[in-house]
Backbone as XML, in Angstrom:
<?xml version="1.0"?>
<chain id="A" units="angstrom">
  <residue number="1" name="UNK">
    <atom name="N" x="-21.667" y="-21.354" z="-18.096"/>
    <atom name="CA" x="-20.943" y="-20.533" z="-17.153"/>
    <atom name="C" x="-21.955" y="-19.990" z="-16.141"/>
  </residue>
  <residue number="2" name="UNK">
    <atom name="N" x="-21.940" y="-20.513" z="-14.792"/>
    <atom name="CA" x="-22.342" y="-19.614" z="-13.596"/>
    <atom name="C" x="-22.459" y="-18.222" z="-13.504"/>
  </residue>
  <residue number="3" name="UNK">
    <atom name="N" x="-23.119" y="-17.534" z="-12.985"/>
    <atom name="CA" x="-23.390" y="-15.729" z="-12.952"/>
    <atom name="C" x="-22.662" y="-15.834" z="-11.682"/>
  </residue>
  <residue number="4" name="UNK">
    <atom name="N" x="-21.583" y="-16.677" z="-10.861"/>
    <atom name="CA" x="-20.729" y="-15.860" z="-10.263"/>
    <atom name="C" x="-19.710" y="-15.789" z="-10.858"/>
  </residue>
  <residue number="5" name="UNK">
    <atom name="N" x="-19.580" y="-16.790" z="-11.990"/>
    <atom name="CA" x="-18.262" y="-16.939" z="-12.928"/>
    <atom name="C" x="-18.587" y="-15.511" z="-13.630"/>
  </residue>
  <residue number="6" name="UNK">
    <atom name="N" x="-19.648" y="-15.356" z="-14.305"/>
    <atom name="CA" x="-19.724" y="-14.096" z="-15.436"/>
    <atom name="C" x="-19.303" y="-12.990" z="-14.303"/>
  </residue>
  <residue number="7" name="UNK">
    <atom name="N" x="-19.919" y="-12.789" z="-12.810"/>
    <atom name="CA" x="-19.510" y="-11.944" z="-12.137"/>
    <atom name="C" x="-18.149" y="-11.482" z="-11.890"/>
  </residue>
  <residue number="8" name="UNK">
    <atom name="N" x="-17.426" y="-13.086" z="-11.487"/>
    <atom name="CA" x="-16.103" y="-12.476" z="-11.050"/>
    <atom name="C" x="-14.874" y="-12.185" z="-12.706"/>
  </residue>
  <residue number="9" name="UNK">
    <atom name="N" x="-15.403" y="-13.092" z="-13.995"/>
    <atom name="CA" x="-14.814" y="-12.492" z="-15.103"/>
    <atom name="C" x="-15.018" y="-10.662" z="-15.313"/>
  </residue>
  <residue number="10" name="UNK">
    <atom name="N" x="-16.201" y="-10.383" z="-15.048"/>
    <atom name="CA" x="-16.302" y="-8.821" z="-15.704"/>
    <atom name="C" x="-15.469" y="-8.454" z="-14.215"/>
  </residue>
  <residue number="11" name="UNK">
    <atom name="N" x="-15.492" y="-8.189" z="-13.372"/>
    <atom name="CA" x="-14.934" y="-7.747" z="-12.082"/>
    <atom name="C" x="-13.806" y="-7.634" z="-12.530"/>
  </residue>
  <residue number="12" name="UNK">
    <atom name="N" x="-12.772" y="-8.940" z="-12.786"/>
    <atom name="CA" x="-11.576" y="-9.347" z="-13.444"/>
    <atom name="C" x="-11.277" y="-7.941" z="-14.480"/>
  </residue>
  <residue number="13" name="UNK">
    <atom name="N" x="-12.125" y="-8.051" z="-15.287"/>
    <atom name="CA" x="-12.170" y="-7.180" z="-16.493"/>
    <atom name="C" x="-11.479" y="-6.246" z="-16.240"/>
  </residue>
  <residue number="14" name="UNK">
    <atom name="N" x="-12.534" y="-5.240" z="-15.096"/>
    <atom name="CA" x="-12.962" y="-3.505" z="-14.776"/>
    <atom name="C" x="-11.681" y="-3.567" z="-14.554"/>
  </residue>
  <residue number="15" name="UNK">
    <atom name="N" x="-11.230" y="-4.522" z="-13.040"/>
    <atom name="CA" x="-9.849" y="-4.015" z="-12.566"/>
    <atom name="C" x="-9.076" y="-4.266" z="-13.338"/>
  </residue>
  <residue number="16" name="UNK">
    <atom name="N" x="-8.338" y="-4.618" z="-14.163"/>
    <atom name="CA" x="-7.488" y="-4.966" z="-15.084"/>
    <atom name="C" x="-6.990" y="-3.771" z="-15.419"/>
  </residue>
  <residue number="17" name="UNK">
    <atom name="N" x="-8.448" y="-2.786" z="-16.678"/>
    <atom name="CA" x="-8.679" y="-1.926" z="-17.277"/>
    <atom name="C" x="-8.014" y="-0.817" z="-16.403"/>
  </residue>
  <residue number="18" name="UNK">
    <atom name="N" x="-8.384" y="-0.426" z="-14.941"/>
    <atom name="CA" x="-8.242" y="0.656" z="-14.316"/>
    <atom name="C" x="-6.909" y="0.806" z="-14.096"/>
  </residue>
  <residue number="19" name="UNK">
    <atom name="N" x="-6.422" y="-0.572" z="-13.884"/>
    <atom name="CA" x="-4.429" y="-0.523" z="-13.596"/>
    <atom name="C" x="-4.095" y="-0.541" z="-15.010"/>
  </residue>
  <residue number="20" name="UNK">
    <atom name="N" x="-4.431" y="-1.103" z="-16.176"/>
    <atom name="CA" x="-3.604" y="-0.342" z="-17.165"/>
    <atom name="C" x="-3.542" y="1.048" z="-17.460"/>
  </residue>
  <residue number="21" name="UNK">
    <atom name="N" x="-5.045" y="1.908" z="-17.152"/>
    <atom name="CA" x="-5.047" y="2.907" z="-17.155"/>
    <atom name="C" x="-4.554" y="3.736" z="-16.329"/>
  </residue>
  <residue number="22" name="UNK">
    <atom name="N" x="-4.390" y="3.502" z="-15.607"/>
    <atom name="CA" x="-3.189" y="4.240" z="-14.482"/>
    <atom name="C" x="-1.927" y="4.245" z="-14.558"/>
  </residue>
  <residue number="23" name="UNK">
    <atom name="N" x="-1.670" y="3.503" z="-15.195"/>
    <atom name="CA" x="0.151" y="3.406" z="-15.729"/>
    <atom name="C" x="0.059" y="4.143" z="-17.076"/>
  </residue>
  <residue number="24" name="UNK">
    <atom name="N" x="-0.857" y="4.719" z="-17.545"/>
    <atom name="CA" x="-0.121" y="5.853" z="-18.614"/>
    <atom name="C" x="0.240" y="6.848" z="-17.762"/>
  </residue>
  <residue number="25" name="UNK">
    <atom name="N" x="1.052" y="7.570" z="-18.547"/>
    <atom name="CA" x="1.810" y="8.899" z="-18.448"/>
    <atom name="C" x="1.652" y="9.922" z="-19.586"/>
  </residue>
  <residue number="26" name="UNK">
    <atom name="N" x="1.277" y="10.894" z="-19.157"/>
    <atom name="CA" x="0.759" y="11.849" z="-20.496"/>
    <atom name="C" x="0.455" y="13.348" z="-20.244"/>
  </residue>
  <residue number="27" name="UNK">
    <atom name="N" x="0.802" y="14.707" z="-20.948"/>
    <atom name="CA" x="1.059" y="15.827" z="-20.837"/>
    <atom name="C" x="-0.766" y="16.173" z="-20.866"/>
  </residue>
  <residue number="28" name="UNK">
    <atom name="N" x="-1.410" y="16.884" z="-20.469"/>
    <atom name="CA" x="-2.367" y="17.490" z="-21.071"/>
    <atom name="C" x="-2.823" y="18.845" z="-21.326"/>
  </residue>
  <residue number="29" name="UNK">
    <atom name="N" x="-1.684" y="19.353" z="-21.318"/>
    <atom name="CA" x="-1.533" y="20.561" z="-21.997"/>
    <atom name="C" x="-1.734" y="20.982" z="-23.217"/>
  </residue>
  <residue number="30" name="UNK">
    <atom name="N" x="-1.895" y="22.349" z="-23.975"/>
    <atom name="CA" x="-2.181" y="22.319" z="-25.652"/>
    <atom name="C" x="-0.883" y="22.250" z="-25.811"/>
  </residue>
  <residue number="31" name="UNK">
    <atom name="N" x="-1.045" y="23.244" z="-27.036"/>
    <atom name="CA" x="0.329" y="23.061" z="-27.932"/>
    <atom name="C" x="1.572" y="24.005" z="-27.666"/>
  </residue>
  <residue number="32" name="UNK">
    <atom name="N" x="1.231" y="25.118" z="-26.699"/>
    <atom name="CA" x="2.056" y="25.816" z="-26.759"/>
    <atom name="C" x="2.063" y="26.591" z="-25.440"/>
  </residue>
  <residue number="33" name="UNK">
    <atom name="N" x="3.143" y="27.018" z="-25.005"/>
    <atom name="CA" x="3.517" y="27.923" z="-23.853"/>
    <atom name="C" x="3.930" y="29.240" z="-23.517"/>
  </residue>
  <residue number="34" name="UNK">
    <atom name="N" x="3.416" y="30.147" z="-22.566"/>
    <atom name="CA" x="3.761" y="31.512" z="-22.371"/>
    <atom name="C" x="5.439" y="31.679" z="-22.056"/>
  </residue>
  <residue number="35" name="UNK">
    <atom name="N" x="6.154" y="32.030" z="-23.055"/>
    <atom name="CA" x="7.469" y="32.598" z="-22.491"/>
    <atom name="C" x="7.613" y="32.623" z="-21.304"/>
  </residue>
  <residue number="36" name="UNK">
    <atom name="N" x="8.427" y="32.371" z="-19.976"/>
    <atom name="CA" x="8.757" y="32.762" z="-18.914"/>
    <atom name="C" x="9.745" y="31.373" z="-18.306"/>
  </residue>
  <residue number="37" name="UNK">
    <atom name="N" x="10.226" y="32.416" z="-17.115"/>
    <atom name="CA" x="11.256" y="31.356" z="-16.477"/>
    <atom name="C" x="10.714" y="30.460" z="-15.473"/>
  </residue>
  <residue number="38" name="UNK">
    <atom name="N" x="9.179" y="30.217" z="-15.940"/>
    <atom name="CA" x="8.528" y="29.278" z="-15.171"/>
    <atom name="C" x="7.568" y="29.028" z="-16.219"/>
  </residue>
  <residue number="39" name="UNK">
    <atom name="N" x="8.003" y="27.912" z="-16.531"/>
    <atom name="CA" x="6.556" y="27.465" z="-17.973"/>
    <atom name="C" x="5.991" y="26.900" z="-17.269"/>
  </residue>
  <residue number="40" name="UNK">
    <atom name="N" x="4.526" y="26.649" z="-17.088"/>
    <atom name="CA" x="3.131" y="26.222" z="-16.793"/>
    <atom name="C" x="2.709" y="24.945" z="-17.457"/>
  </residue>
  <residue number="41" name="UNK">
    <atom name="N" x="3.029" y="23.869" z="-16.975"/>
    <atom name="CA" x="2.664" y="22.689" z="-17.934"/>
    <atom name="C" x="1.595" y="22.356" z="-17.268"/>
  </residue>
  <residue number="42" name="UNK">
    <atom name="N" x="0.226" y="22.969" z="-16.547"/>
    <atom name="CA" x="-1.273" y="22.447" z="-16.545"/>
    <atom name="C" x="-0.859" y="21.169" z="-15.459"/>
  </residue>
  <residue number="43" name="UNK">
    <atom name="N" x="-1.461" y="19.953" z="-16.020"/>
    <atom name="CA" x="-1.926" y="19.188" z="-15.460"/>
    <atom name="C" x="-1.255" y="18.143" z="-16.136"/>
  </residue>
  <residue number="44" name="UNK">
    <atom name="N" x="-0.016" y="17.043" z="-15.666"/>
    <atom name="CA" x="0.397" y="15.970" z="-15.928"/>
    <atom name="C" x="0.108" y="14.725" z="-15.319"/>
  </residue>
  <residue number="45" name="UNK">
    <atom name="N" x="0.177" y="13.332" z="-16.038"/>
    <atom name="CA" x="-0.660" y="12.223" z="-15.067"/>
    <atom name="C" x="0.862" y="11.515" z="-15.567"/>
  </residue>
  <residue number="46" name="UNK">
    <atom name="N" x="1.196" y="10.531" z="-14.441"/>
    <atom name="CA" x="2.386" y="9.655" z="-14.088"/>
    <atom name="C" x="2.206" y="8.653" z="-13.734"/>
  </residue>
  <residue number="47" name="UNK">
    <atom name="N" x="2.601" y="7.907" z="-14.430"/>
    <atom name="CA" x="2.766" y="5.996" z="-14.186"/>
    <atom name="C" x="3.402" y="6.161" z="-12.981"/>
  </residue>
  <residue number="48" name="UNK">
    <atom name="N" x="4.074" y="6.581" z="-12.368"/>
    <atom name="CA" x="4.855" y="6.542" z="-11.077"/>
    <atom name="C" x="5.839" y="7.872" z="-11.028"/>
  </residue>
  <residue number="49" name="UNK">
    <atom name="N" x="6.483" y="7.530" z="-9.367"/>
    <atom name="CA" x="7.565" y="8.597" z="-9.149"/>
    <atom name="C" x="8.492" y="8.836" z="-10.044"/>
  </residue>
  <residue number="50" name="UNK">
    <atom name="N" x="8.441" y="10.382" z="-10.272"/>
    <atom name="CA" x="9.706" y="10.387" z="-11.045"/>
    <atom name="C" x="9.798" y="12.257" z="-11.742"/>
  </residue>
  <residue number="51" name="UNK">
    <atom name="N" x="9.986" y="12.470" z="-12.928"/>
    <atom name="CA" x="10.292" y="13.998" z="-12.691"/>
    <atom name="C" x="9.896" y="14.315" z="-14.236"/>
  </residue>
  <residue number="52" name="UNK">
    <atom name="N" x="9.937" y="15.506" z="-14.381"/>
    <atom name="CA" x="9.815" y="16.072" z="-15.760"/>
    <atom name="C" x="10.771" y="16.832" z="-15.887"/>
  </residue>
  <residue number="53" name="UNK">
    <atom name="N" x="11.435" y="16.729" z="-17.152"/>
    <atom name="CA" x="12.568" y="17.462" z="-17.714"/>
    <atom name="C" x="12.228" y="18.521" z="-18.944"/>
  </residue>
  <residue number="54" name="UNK">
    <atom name="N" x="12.600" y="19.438" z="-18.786"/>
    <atom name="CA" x="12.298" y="20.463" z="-19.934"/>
    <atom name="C" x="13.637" y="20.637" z="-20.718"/>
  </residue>
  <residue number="55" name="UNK">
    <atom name="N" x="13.911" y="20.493" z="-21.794"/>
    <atom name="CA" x="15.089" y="20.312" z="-22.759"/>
    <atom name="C" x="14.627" y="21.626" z="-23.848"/>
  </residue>
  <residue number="56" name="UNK">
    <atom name="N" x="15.754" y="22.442" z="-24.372"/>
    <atom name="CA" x="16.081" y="23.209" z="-25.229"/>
    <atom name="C" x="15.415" y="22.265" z="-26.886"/>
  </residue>
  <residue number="57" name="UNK">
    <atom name="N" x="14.910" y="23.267" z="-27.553"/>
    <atom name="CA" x="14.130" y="22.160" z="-28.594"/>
    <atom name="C" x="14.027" y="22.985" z="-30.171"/>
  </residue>
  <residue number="58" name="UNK">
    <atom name="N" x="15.509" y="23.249" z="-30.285"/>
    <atom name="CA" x="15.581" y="24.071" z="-31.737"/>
    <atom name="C" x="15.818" y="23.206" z="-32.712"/>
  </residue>
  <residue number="59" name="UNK">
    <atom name="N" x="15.284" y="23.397" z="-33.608"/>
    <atom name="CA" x="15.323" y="22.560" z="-35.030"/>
    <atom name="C" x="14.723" y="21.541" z="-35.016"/>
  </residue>
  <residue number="60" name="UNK">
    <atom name="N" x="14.119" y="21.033" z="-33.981"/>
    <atom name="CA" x="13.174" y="19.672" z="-33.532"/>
    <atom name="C" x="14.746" y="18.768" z="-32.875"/>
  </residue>
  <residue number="61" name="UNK">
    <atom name="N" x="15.656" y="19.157" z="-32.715"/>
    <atom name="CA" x="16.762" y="18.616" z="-32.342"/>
    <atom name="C" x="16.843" y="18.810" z="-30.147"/>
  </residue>
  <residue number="62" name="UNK">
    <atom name="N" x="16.961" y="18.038" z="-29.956"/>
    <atom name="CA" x="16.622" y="17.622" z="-28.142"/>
    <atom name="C" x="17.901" y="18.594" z="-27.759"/>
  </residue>
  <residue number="63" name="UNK">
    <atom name="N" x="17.645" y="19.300" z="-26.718"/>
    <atom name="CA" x="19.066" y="19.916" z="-26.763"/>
    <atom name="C" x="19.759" y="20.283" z="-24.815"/>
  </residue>
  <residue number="64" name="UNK">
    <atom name="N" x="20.160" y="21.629" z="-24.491"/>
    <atom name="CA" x="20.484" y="21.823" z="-22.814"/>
    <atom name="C" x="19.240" y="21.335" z="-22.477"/>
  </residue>
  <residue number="65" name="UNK">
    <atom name="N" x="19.512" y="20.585" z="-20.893"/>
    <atom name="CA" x="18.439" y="20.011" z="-20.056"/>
    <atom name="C" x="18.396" y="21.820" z="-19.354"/>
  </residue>
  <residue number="66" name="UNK">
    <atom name="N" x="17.109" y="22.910" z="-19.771"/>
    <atom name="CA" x="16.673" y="23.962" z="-19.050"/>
    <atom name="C" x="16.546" y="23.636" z="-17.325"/>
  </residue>
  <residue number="67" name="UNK">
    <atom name="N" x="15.841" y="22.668" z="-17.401"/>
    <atom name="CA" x="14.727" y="22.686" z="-15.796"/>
    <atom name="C" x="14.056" y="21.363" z="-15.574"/>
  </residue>
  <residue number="68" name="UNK">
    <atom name="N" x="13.882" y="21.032" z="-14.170"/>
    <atom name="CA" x="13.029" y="19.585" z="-13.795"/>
    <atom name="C" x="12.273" y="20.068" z="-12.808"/>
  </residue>
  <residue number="69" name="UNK">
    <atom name="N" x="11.519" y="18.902" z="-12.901"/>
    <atom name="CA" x="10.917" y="18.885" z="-11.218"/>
    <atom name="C" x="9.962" y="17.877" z="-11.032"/>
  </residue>
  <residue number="70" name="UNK">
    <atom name="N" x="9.835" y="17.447" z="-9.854"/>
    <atom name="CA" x="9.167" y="16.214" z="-9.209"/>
    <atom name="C" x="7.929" y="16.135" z="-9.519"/>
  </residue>
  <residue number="71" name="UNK">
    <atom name="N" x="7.457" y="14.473" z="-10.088"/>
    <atom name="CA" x="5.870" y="14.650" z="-9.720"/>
    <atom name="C" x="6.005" y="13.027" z="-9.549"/>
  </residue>
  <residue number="72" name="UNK">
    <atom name="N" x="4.184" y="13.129" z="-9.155"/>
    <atom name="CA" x="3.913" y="11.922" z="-8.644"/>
    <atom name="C" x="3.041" y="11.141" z="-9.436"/>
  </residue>
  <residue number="73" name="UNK">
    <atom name="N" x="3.020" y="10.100" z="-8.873"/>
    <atom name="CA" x="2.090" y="8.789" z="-9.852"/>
    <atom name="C" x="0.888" y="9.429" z="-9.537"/>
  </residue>
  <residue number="74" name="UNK">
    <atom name="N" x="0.038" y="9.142" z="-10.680"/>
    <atom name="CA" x="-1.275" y="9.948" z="-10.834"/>
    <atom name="C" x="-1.325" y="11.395" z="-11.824"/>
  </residue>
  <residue number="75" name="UNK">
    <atom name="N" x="-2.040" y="11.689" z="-11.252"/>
    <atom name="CA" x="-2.348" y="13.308" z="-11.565"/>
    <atom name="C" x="-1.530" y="14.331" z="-10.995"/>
  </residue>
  <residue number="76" name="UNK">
    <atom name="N" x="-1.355" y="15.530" z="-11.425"/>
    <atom name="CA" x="-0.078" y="16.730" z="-11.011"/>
    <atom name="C" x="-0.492" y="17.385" z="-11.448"/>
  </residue>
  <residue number="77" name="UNK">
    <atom name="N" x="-1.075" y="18.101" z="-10.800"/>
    <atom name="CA" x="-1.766" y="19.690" z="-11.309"/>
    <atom name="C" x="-0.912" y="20.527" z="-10.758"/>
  </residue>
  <residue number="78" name="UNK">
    <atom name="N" x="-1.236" y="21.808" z="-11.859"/>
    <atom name="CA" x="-0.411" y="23.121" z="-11.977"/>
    <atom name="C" x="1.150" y="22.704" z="-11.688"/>
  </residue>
  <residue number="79" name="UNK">
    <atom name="N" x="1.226" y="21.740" z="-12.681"/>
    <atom name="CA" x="3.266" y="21.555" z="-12.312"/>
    <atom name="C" x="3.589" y="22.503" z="-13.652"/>
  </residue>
  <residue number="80" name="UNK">
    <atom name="N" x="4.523" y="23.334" z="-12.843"/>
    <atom name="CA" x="5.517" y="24.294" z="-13.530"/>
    <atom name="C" x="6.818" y="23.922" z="-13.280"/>
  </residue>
  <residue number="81" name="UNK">
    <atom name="N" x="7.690" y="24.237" z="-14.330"/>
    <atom name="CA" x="9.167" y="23.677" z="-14.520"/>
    <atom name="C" x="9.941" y="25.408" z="-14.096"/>
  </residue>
  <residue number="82" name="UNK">
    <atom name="N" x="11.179" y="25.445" z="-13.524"/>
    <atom name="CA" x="11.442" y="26.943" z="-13.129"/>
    <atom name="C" x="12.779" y="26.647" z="-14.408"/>
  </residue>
  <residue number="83" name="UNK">
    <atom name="N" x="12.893" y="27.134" z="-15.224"/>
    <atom name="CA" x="14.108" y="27.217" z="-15.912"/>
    <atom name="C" x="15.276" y="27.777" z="-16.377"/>
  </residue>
  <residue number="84" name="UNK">
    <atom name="N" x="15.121" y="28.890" z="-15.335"/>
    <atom name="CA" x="16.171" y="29.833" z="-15.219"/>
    <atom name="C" x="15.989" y="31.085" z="-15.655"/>
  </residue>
  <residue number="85" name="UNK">
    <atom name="N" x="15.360" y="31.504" z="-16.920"/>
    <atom name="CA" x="15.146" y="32.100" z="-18.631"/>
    <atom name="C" x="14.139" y="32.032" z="-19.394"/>
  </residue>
  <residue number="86" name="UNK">
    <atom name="N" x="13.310" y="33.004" z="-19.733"/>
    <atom name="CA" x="12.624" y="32.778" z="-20.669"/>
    <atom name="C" x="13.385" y="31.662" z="-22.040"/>
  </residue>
  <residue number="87" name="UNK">
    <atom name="N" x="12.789" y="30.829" z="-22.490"/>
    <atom name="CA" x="13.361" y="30.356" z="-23.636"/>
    <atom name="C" x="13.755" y="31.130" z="-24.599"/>
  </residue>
  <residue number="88" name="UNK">
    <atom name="N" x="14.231" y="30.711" z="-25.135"/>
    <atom name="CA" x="14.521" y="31.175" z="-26.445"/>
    <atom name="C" x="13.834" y="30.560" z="-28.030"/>
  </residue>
  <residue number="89" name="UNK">
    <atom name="N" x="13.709" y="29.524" z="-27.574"/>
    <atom name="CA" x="13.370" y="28.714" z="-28.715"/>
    <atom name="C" x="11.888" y="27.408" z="-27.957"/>
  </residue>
  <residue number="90" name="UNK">
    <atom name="N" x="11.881" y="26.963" z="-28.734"/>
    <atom name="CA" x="10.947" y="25.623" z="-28.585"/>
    <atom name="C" x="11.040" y="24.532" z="-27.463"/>
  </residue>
  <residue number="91" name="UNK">
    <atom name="N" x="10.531" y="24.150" z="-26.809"/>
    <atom name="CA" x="11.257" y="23.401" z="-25.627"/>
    <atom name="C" x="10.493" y="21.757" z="-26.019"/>
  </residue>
  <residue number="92" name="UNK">
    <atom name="N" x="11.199" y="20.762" z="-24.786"/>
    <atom name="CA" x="10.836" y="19.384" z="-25.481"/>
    <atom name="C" x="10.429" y="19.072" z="-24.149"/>
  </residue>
  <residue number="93" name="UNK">
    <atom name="N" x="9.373" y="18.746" z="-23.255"/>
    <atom name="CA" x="9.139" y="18.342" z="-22.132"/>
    <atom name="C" x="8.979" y="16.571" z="-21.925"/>
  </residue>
  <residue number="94" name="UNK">
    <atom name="N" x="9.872" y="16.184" z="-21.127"/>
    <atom name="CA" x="10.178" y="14.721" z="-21.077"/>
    <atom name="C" x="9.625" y="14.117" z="-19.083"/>
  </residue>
  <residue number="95" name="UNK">
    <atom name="N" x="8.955" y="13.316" z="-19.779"/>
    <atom name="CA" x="8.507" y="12.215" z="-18.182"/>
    <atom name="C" x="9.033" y="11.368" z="-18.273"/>
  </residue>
  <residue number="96" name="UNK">
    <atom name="N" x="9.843" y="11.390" z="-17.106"/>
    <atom name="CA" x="10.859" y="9.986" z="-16.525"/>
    <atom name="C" x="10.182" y="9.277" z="-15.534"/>
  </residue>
  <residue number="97" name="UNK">
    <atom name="N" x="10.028" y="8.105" z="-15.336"/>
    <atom name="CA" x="9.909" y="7.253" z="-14.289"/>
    <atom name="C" x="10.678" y="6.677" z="-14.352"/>
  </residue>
  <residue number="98" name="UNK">
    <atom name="N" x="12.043" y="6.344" z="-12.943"/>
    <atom name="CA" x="12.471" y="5.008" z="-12.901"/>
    <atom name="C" x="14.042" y="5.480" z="-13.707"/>
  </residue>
  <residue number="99" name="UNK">
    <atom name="N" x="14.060" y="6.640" z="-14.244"/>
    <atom name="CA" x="15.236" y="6.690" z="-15.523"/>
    <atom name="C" x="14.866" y="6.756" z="-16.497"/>
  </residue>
  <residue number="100" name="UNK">
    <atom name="N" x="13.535" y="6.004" z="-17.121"/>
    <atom name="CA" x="12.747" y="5.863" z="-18.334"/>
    <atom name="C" x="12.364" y="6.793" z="-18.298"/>
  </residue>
  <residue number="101" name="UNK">
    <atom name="N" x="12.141" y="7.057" z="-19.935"/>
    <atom name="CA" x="11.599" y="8.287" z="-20.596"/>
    <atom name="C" x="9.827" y="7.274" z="-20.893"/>
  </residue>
  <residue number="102" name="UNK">
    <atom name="N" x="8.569" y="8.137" z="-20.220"/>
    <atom name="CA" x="7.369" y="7.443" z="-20.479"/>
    <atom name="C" x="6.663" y="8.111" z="-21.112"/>
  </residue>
  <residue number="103" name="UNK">
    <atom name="N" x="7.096" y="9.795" z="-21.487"/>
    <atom name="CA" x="6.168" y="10.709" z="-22.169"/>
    <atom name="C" x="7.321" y="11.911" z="-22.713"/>
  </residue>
  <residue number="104" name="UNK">
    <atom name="N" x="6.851" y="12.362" z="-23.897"/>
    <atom name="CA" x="7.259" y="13.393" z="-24.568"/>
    <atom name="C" x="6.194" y="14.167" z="-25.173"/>
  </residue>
  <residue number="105" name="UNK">
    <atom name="N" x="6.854" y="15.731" z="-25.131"/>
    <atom name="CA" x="6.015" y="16.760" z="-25.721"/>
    <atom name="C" x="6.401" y="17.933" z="-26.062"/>
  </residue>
  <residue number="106" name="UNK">
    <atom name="N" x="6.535" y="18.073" z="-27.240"/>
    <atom name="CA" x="6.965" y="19.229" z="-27.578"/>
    <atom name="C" x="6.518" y="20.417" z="-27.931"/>
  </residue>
  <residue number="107" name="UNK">
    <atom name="N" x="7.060" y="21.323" z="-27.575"/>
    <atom name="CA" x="5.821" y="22.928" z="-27.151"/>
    <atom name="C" x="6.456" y="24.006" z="-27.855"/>
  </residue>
  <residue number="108" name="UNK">
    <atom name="N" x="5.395" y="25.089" z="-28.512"/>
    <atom name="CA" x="5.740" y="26.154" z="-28.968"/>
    <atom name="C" x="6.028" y="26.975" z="-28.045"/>
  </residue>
  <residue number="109" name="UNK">
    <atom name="N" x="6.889" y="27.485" z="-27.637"/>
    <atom name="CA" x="6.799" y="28.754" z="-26.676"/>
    <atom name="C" x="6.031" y="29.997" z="-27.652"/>
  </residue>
  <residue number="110" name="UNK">
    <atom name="N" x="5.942" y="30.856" z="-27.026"/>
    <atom name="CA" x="5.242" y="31.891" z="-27.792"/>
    <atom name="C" x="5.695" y="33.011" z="-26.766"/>
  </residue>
  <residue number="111" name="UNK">
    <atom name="N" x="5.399" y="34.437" z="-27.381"/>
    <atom name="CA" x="6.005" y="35.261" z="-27.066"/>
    <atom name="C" x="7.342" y="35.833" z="-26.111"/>
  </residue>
  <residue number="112" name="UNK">
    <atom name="N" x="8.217" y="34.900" z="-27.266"/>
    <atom name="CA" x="9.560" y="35.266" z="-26.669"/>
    <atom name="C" x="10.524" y="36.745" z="-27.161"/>
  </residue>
</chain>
């Protein structure tokens, strides 16, 4: 094998790697959230356009859709969901792209 072949295989490689890695979708928040009618979900990364849904989350059972809101492919810092209400209970935060569900996470609220 030629060293432009080995060149353009690893090249091949890197980019490959970087577009699969860009199509995850994933919360990176801890485990749990400050009570309020605006929970703070930090910093979310998105396979593409599309929204986050915050769902009612008692008994580990998915429940009222609380609150959404838009984000974008990539990174989304400081996205907060407005949900009307402090919770009451546990909430289930869901990433849609497309209609698809690409990420779930479920959060303690705390001091409710």
């Amino acid at each position: 094998m030629s060293i432009k072949m080995i060149a353009l295989a690893a090249a091949t490689a890197a980019a490959t790697a970087s577009i699969a890695q860009a199509e995850v979708s994933y919360f990176t928040f801890g485990e749990s959230l400050e009570a309020s009618s605006n929970l703070d979900l930090g910093t979310i990364r998105s396979s593409g356009e599309g929204v986050v849904e915050i769902y009612d989350y008692r008994g580990g059972e998915q429940g009222a859709l609380l609150g959404s809101t838009v984000v974008h492919a990539g990174a989304n810092q400081d996205v907060r969901v407005f949900v009307g209400q402090d919770p009451k209970a546990d909430v289930l935060a869901v990433i849609k792209v497309n209609g698809q569900t690409v990420a779930v996470k479920d959060y303690d609220v705390v001091g409710m």
